[in-house]
Every structure is written in structure tokens, then in C-alpha cells.
C-alpha positions as CSV (number, residue, x, y, z in Angstrom):
1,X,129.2,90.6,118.9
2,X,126.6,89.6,121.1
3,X,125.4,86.0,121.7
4,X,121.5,86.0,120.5
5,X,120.4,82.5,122.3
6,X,118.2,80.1,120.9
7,X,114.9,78.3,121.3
8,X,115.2,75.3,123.7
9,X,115.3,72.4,121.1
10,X,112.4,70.9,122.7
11,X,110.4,74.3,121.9
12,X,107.8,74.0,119.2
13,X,105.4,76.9,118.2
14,X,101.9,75.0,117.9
15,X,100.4,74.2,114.6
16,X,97.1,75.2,113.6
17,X,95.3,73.0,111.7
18,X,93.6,75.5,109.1
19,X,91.4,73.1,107.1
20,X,89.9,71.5,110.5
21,X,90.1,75.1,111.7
22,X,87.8,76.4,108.6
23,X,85.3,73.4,108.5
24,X,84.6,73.8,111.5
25,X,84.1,77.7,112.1
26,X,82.7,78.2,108.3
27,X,81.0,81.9,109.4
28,X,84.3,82.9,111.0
29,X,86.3,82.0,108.1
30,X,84.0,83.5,105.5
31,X,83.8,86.6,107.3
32,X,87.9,86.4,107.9
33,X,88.4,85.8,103.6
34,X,85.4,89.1,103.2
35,X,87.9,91.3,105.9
36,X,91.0,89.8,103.8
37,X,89.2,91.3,100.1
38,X,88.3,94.3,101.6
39,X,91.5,95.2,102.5
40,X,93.8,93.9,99.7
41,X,90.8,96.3,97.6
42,X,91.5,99.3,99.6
43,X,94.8,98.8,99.3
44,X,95.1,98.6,95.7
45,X,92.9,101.6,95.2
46,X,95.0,103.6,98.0
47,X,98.1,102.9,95.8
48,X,96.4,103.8,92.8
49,X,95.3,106.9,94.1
50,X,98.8,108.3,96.1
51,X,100.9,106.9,93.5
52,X,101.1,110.3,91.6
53,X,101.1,112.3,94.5
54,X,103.8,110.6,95.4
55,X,105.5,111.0,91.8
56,X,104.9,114.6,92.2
57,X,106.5,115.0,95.6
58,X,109.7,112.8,95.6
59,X,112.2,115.1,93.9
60,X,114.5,112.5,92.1
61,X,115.3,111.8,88.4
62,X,113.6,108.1,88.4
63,X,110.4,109.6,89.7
64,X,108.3,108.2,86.7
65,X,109.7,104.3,87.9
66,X,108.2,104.9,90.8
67,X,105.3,106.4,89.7
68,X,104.8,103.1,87.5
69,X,105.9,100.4,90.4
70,X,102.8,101.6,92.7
71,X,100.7,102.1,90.1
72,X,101.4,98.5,88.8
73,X,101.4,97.1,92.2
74,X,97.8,98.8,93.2
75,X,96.2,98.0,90.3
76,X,97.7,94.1,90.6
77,X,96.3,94.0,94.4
78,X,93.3,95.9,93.3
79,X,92.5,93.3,90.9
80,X,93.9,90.1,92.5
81,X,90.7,91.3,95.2
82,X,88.3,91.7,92.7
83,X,89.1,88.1,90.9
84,X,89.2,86.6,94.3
85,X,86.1,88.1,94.9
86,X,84.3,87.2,91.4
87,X,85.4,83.2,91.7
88,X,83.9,83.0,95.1
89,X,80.8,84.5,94.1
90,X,80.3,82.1,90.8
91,X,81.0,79.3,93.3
92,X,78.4,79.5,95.1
């Protein structure tokens, strides 16, 4: 077994502030959250749309649980996005 050693105890990884950090770059965080959307949509719709390729090509007997997990979990990222997306835009 090998020894893994440790962080000097006086070792901290710095904290970043994120509310002073987003009031005061508001364009940099808006167009961070926009990025962070866009991707959780693509995401969801890519899951959507391999999910029965996927079904199709895995040869095992529990093929339709799959098939149902990434369509589930696509269509939850897909519309976690979109809701995201929607309350921001009826904020402002």
C-alpha cells in the first residue's frame, strides 16, 4: 500500500467570493449563466436524441431501462434549461 501524502495543514485553496464576484462583473456572469443554459439544453436534447440509438445497439435484456433512464434524464436537463431560462426572462 502506498503512502498518498497530504496537504500541508497550513494549505488552503483560495475562496472565491461569487456574489462580490457576480456584482461586480454582471456581463461576465450573464454571459457565463447564457453558456451554462445553452449547454445543459444541448445536452438534454443530445440525450433525447441517442437515447434509442443507444437502446437499439446495446445488446442486453434491460435495454428498454436504459432506453427510459436517458430519455428521462435528457428530457429533465432539457427542461431544467428551458425553466431556468423562462424565470430569467420574466425577471427582467
Amino acid at each position: 500500500m502506498q503512502h498518498v501524502p497530504s496537504m500541508s495543514p497550513g494549505f488552503r485553496l483560495p475562496r472565491i467570493r461569487w456574489r462580490a464576484w457576480l456584482q461586480t462583473r454582471p456581463t461576465q456572469a450573464l454571459r457565463a449563466r447564457e453558456r451554462l443554459l445553452d449547454a445543459m439544453r444541448e445536452v438534454g436534447v443530445l440525450l433525447i436524441a441517442f437515447a434509442p440509438l443507444d437502446a437499439v445497439l446495446v445488446e442486453s435484456p434491460r435495454r428498454r431501462n436504459g432506453l427510459l433512464i436517458f430519455l428521462a434524464l435528457g428530457l429533465f436537463v432539457f427542461l431544467v434549461a428551458i425553466i431556468v431560462e423562462w424565470r430569467s426572462a420574466s425577471d427582467h
